[in-house]
LOTI-905608 format. One line per field, with one value per residue (C-alpha): residue number from 1; residue in one letter; y, x, z. Coordinates in Angstrom, 2 decimals, always signed. Layout:
k NUM,...
r A,...
yy Y,...
xx X,...
zz Z,...
END
This chain:
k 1,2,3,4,5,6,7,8,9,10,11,12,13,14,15,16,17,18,19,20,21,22,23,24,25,26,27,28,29,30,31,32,33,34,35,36,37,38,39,40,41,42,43,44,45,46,47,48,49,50,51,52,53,54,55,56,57,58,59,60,61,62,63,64,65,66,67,68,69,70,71,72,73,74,75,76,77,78,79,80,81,82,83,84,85,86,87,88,89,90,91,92,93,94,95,96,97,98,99,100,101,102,103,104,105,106,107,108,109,110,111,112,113,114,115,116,117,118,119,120,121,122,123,124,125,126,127,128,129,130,131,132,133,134,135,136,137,138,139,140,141,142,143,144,145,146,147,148,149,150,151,152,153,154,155,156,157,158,159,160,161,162,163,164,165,166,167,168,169,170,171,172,173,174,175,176,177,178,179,180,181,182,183,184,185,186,187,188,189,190,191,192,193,194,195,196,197,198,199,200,201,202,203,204,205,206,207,208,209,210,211,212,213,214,215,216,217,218,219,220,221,222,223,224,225,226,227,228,229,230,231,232,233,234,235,236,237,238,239,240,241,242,243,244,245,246,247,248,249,250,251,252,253,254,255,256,257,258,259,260,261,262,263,264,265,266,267,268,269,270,271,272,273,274,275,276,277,278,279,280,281,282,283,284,285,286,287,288,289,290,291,292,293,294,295,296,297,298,299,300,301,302,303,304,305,306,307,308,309,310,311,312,313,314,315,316,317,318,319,320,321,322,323,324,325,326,327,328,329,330,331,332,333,334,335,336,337,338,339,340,341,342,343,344,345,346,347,348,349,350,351,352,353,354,355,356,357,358,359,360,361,362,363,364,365,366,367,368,369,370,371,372,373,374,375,376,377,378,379,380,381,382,383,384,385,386,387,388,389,390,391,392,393,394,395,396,397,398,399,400,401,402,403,404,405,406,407,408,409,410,411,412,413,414,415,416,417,418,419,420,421,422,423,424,425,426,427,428,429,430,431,432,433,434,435,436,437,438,439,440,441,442,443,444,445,446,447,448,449,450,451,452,453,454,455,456,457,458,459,460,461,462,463,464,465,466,467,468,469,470,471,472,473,474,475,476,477,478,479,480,481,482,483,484,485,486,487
r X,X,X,X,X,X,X,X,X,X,X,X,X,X,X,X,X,X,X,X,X,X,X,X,X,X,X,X,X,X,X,X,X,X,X,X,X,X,X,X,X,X,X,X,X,X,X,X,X,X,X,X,X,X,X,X,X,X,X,X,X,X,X,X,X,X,X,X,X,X,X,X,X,X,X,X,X,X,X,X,X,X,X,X,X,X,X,X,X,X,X,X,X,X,X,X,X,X,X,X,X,X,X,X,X,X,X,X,X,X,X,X,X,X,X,X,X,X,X,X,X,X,X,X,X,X,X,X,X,X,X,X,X,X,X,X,X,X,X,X,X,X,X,X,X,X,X,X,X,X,X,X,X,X,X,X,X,X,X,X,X,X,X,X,X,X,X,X,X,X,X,X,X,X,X,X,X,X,X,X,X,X,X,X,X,X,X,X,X,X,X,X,X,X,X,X,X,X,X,X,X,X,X,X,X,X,X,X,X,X,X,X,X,X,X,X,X,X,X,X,X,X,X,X,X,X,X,X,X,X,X,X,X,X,X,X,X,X,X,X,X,X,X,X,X,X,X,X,X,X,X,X,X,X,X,X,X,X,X,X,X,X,X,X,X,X,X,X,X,X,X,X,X,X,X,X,X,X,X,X,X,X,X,X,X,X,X,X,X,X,X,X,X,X,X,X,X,X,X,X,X,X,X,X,X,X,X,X,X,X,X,X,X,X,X,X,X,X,X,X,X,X,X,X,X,X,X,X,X,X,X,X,X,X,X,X,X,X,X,X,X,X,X,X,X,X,X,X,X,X,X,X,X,X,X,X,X,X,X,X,X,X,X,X,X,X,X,X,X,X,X,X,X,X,X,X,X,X,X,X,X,X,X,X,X,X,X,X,X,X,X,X,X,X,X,X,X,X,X,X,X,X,X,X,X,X,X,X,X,X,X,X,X,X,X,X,X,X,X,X,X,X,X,X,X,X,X,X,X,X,X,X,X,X,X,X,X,X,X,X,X,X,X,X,X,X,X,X,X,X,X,X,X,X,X,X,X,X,X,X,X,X,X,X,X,X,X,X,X,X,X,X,X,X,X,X,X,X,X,X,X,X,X,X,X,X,X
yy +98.13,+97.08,+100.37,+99.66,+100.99,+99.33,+97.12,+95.42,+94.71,+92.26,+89.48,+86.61,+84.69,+83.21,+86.41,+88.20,+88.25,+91.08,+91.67,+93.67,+90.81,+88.04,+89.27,+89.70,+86.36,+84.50,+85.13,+84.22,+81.16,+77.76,+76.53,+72.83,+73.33,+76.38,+77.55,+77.37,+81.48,+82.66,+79.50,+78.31,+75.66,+73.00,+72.95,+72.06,+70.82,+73.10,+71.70,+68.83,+66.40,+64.70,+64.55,+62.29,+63.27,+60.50,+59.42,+61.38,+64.48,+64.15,+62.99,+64.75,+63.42,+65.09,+64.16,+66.18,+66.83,+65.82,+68.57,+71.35,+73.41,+76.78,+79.29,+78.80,+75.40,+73.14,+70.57,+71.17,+68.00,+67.29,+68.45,+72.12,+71.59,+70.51,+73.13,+75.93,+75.06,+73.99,+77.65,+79.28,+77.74,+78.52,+82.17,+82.71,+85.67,+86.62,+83.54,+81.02,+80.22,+78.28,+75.58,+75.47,+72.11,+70.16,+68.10,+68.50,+65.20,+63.94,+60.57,+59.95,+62.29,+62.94,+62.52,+64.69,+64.13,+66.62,+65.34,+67.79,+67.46,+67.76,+66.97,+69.63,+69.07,+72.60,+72.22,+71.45,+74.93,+76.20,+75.00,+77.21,+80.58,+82.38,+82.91,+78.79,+79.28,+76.57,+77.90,+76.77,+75.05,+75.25,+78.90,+80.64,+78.88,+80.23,+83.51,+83.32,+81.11,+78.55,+76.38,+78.42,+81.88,+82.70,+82.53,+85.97,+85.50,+88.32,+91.00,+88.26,+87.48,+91.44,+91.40,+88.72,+85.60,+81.90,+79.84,+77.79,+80.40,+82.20,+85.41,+86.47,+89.74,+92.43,+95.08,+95.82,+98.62,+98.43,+102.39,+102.83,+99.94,+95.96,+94.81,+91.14,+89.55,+86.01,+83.27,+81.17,+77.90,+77.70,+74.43,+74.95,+75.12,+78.62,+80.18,+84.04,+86.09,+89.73,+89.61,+91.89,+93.00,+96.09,+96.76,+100.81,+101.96,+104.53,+105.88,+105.83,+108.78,+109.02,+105.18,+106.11,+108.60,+106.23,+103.77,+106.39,+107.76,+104.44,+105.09,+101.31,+98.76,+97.61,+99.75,+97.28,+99.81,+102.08,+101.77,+101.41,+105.72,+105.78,+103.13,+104.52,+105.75,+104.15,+103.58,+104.00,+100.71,+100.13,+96.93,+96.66,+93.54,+94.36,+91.58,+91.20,+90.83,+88.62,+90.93,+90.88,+93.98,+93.61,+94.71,+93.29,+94.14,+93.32,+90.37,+91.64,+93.50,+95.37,+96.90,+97.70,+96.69,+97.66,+95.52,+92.58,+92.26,+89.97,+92.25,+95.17,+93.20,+91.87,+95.86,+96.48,+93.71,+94.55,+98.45,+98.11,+98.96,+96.27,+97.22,+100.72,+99.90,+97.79,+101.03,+102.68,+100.37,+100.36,+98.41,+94.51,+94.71,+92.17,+92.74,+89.62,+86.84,+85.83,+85.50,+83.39,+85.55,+84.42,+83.35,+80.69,+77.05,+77.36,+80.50,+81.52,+81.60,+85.36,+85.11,+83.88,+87.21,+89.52,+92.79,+95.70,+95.15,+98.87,+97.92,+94.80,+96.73,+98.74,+96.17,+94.59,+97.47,+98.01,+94.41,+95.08,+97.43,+99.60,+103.29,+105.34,+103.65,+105.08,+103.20,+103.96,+102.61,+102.01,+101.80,+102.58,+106.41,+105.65,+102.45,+101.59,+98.37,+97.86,+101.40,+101.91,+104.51,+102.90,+106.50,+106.78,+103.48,+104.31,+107.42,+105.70,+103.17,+105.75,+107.49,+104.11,+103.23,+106.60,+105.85,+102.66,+104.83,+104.28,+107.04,+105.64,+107.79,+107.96,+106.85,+106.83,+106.51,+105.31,+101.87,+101.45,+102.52,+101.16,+97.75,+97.42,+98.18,+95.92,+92.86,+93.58,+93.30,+96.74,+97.91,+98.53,+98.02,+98.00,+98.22,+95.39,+93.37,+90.35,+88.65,+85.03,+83.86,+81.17,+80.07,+77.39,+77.93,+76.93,+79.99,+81.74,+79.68,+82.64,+84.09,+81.42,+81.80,+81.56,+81.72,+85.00,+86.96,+85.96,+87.09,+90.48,+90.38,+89.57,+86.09,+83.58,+80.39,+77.86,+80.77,+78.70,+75.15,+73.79,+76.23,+75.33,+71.77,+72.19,+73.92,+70.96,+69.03,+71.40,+71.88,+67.79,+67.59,+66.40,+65.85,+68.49,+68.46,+67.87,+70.99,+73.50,+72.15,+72.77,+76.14,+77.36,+75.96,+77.87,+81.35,+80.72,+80.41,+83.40,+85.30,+84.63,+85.09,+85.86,+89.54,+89.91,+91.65,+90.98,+93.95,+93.95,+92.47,+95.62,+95.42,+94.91,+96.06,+95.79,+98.02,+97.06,+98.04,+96.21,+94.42,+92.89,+89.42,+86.48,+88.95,+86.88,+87.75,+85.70,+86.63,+85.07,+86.70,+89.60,+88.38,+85.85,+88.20,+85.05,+84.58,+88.56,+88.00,+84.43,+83.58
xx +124.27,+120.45,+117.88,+114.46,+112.03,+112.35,+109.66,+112.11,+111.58,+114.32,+116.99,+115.58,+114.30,+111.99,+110.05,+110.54,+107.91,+108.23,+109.12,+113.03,+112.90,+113.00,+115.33,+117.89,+116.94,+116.49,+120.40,+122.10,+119.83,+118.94,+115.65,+114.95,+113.07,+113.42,+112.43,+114.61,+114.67,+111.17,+109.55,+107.24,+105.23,+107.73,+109.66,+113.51,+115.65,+117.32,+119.28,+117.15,+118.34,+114.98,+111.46,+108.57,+104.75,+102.75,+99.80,+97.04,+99.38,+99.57,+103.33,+106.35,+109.63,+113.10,+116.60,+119.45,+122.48,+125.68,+127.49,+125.87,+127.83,+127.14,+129.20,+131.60,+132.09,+130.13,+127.79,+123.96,+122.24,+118.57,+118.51,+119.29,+116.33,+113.98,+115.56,+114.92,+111.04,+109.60,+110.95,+108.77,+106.11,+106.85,+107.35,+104.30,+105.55,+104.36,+105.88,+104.20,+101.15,+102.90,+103.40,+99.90,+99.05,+102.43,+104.85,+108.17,+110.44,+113.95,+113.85,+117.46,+121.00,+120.03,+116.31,+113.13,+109.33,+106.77,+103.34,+100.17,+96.87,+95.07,+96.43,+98.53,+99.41,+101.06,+103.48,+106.54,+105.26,+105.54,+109.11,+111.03,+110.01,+112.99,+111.58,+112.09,+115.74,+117.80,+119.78,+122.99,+121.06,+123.85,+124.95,+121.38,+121.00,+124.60,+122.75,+119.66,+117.63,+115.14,+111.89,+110.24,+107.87,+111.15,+113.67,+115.34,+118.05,+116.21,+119.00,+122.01,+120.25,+120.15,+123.97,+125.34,+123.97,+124.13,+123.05,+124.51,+122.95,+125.46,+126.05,+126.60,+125.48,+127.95,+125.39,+121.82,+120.17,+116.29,+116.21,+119.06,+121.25,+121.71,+125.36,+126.00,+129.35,+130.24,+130.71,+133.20,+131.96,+129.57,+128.66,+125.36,+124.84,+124.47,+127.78,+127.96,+129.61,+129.92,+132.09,+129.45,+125.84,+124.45,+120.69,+119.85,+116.31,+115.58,+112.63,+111.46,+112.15,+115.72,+116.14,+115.75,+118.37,+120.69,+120.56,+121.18,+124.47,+125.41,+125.39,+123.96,+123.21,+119.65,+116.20,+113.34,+110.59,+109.89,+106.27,+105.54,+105.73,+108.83,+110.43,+109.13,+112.12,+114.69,+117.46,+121.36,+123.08,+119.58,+117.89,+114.08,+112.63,+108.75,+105.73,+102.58,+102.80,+101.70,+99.73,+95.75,+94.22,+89.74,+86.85,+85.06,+80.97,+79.97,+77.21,+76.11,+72.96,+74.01,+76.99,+75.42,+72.14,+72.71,+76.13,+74.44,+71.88,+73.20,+71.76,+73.79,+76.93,+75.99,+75.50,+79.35,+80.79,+79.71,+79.73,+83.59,+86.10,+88.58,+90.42,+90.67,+91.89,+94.38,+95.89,+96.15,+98.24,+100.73,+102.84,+103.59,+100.20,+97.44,+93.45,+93.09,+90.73,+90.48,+91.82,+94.57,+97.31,+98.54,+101.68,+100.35,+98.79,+95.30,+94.79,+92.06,+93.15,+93.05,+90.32,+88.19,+88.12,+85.39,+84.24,+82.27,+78.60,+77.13,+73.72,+73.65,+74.73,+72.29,+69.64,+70.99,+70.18,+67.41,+66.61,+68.05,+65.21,+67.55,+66.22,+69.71,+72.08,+74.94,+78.08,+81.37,+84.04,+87.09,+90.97,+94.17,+95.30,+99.02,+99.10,+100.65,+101.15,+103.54,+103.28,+100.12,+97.82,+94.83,+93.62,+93.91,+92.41,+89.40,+89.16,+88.42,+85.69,+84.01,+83.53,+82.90,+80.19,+78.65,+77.80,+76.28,+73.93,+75.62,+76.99,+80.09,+81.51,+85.26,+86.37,+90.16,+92.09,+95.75,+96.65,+96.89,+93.32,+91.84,+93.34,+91.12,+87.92,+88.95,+89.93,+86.67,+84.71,+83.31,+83.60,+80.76,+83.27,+86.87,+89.40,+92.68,+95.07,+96.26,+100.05,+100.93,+102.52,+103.15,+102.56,+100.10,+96.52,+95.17,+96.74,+93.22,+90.90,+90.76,+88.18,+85.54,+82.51,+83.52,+87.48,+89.95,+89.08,+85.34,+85.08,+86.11,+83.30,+80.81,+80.72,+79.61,+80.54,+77.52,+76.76,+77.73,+77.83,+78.48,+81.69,+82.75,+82.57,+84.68,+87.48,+87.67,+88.58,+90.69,+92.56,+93.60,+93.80,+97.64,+97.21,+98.53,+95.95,+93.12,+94.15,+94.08,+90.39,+89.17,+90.64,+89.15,+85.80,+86.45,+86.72,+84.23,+81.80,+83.43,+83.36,+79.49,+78.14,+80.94,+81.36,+84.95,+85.62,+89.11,+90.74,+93.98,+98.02,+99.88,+103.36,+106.37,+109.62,+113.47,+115.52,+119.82,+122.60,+123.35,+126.65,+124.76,+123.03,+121.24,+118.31,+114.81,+111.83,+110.29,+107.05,+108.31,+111.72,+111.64,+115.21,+117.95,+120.81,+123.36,+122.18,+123.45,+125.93,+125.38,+125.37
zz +110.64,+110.73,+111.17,+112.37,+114.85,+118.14,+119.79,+122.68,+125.75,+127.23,+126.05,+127.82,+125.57,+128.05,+128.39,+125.09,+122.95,+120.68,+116.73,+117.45,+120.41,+118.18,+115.60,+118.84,+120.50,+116.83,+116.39,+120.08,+120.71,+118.64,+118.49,+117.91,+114.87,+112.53,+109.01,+106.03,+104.84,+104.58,+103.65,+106.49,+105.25,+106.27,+109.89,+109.44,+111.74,+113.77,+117.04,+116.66,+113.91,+113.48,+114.97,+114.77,+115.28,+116.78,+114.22,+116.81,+116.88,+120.99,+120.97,+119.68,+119.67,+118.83,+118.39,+119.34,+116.91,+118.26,+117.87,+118.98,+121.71,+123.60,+123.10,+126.29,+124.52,+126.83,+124.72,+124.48,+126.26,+126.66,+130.07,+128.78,+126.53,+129.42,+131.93,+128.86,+127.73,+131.47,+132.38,+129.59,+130.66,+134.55,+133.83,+132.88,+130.28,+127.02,+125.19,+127.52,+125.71,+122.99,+125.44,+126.89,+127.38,+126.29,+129.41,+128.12,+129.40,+128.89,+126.99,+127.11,+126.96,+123.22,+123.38,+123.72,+124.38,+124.20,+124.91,+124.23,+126.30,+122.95,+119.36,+118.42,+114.71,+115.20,+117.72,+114.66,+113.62,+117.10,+118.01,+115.91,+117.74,+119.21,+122.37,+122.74,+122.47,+124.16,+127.09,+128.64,+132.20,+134.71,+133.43,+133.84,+136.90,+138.76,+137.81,+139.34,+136.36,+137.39,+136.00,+138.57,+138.83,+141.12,+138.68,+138.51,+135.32,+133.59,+134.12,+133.36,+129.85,+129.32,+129.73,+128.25,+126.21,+127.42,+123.97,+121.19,+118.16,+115.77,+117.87,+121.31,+123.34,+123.14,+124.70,+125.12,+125.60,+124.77,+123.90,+121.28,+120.05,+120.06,+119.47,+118.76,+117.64,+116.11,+118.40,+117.62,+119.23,+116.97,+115.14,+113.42,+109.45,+109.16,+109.83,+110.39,+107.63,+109.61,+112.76,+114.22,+113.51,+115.32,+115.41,+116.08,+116.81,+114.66,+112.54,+109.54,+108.23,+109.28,+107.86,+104.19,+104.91,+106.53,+103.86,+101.31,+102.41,+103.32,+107.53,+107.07,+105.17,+105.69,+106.88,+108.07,+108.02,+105.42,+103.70,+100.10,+99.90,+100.92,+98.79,+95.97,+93.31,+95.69,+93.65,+93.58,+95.01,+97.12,+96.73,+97.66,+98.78,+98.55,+99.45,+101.75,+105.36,+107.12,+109.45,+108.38,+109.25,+109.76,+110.22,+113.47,+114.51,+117.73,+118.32,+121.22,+121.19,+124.48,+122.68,+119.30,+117.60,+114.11,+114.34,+115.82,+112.89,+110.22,+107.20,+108.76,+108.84,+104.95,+104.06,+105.48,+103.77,+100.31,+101.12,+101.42,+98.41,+98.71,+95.72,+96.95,+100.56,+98.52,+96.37,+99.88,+101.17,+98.08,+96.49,+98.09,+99.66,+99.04,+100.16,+102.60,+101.21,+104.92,+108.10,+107.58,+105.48,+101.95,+103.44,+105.31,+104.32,+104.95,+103.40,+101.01,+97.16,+96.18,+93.76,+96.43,+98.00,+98.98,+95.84,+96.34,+95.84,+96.66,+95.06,+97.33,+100.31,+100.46,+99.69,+102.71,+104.74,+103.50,+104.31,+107.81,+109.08,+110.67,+110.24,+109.36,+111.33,+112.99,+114.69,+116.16,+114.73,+117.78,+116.33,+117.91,+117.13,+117.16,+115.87,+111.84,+110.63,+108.51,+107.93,+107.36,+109.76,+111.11,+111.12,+107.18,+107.10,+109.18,+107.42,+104.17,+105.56,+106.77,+103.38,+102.25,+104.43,+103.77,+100.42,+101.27,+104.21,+106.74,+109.10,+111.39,+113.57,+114.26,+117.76,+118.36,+120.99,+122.60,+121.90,+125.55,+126.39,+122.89,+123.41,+126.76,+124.44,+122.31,+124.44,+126.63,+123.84,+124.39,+120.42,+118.21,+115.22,+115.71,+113.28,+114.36,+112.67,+113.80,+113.26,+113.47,+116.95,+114.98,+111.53,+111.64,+110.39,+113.61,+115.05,+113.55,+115.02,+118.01,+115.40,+115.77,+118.27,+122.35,+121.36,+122.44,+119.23,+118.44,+122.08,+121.47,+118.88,+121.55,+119.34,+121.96,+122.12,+120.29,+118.22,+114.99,+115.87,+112.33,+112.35,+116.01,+115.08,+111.67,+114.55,+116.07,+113.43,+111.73,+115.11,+114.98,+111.03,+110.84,+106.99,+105.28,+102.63,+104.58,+107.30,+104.11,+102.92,+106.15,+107.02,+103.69,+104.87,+107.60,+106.31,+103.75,+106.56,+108.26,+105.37,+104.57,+108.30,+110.55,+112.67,+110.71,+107.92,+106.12,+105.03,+103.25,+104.51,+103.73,+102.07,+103.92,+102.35,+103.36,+102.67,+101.33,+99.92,+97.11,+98.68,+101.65,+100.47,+102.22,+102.96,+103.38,+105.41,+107.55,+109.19,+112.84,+112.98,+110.57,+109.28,+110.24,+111.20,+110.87,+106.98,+105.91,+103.48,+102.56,+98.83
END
């Protein structure tokens, strides 16, 4: 029994996109690639054997294990894998964006090509999301599945499963539970231990007590407060997230002056107490360095990160010319992360900012109606987080000037040439070594003259009895439901 707080929308993996989603979809469907536990640095196979990268990152070919079978016992072919991306990408859903740009083709009865517009050095990264499960063709298609904006399988995949992945759906019901039980066809290297695995939606509050008088076995959502003195049979798996939460000021003089002016920006940066944003967040938690989270390659060593300077921040508003400047600072009212209250959070920047000379006014509002601020780049400062879709560095080059985030930051494109051009190479460094050089040039640019401030990645902690094992967090599917109770 698995308690956590349900974001879920649907079963079909096709159009699912959402963190209870993937656990659900991550244990009824294969992916060619995956990650091995919570390590992903490295892409493993997965229903592919091998894969190849063409030296200019463009072409990507896979090889299909031979025994892989669905779970009404019919064998897994490359036309299942063709039928199963090409209808991501016709759908149009939530998922379809990792495919942007790549023609999916059958090679031959065991063999895949993907071929990118671009170089895409992070498609291997890509390929192990759940919502690129492989699908049994003719099935979803005698129930209304197609490569099409028509196809209509949505309800079928809500009832019942049709992949190859460790468990099947028992029953689904987006509001209270998720039952899934072992399917016996089976053939991949993780093997199920628990005949059935039932996920309940249920709160924080009312997790802690389930896990303590044993109603089940693992919480996915209590913060750092309420793990504290958690004892008696209870393990606690504790560690950053890889959700960064920032600071963005908007370049565009129409939205804000003060946050347009580069001194003003300076003054927030060094008016900020990481270390004390850090202590809110608790135990696990990390104060970002940059963008790109710890857990990923690319990322900023910690000692690299960002210290209060109050004397400097208010020479740099001083140095700004800006006559006691006010700002509003947008965040969503009933949004946590991990946890963690945006509200708290904006709360304590204010007071920051305050002793710097700066007066920011508190703006919040529903996520619904916030989110529109935010994405129409209509914020003086907003306070966001952003979580991998995938866990590739170049996943974070939406904060540079012209792309989806920078936008939101009224950061126009040829606003920072020199950092727009180190994007483009970054984007097509294959080389693992070279990638991570140039991400960190990256955010040490961002970090120096860039509209984003990094905050902190807040802990994460998992909740267990003591007698359930093979618990691992992994920041694309929360946890691998068919790895409980492995050794």
């Amino acid at each position: 029994m698995i308690d956590t707080s349900f974001n879920l929308k649907t079963a079909d993996p096709g159009r699912e996109f959402e963190p209870t989603g993937q656990i659900v979809v991550k244990g009824l469907y294969e992916t060619l690639l995956t990650f091995k536990g919570g390590d992903v640095t490295k892409p493993v196979p997965g229903l592919a054997s091998s894969y190849e990268q063409s030296e200019d990152g463009r072409k990507l070919t896979l090889r299909l294990r031979d025994d892989a079978k669905f779970s009404d016992g019919s064998a897994v072919t490359a036309d299942d894998v063709v039928f199963s991306l090409k209808r991501v990408i016709a759908l149009k859903g939530n998922p379809s964006f990792l495919l942007d740009g790549v023609k999916v083709t059958k090679t031959d009865a065991s063999t895949i090509t993907l071929v990118s517009e671009k170089p895409n050095p992070a498609l291997p990264f890509i390929l192990p999301n759940p919502a690129l499960g492989i699908v049994n063709a003719q099935t979803v298609k005698a129930h209304g599945g197609s490569a099409t904006a028509a196809d209509k399988a949505e309800k079928y995949f809500n009832t019942t499963s049709a992949g190859s992945g460790p468990y099947k759906l028992a029953s689904f019901n987006t509001n209270s539970q998720v039952v899934l039980t072992k399917n016996p066809k089976y053939t991949g290297p993780q093997r199920p231990t628990y005949d059935k695995v039932v996920l309940r939606n249920v709160q924080a509050p009312t997790q802690k007590l389930n896990v303590q008088r044993g109603d089940s076995q693992i919480a996915l959502d209590l913060t750092a407060d309420q793990v504290k003195g958690l004892g008696g049979g209870l393990n606690v798996d504790s560690g950053a997230s890889s959700n960064v939460i920032f600071l963005l000021l908007n370049q565009n003089t129409e939205v804000s002056s003060a946050t347009a002016n580069a001194k003003f920006v300076e003054a927030v940066r060094k008016g900020i107490d990481y270390k004390r944003l850090r202590a809110l967040a608790g135990s696990g938690s990390v104060q970002a360095a940059g963008v790109i989270p710890s857990t990923i390659l690319g990322a900023l060593p910690a000692d690299r990160a960002a210290g209060r300077d109050l004397a400097g921040a208010k020479a740099a508003l001083k140095a700004s010319g800006i006559d006691k400047p006010s700002v509003t600072l947008g965040y969503a009212s009933d949004l946590t992360v991990d946890g963690l209250s945006l509200q708290t959070l904006a709360e304590r920047v204010q007071s920051q900012l305050k002793e710097v000379g700066i007066t920011v006014t508190l703006a919040p509002a529903p996520t619904t109606t916030e989110m529109e601020k935010y994405r129409g780049g209509k914020e003086q400062m907003g306070l966001w987080y952003w979580g991998p879709d995938y866990p590739h560095s170049s996943d974070y080059l939406v904060f540079l000037p012209g792309n989806l985030v920078g936008l939101r930051a009224g950061w126009k494109a040829g606003a920072d040439p020199a950092l727009t051009d180190l994007g483009d190479k970054a984007a097509a460094a294959l080389d693992d070594d070279a990638r991570r050089k140039l991400y960190e040039r990256i955010q040490t640019r961002l970090n120096a003259s860039g509209p984003f401030i990094p905050l902190i990645q807040p802990s994460r902690n998992t909740v267990s009895v003591s007698s359930v094992t093979g618990i691992t967090y992994n920041p694309v599917w929360t946890i691998d439901v068919a790895s409980l109770g492995a050794e």
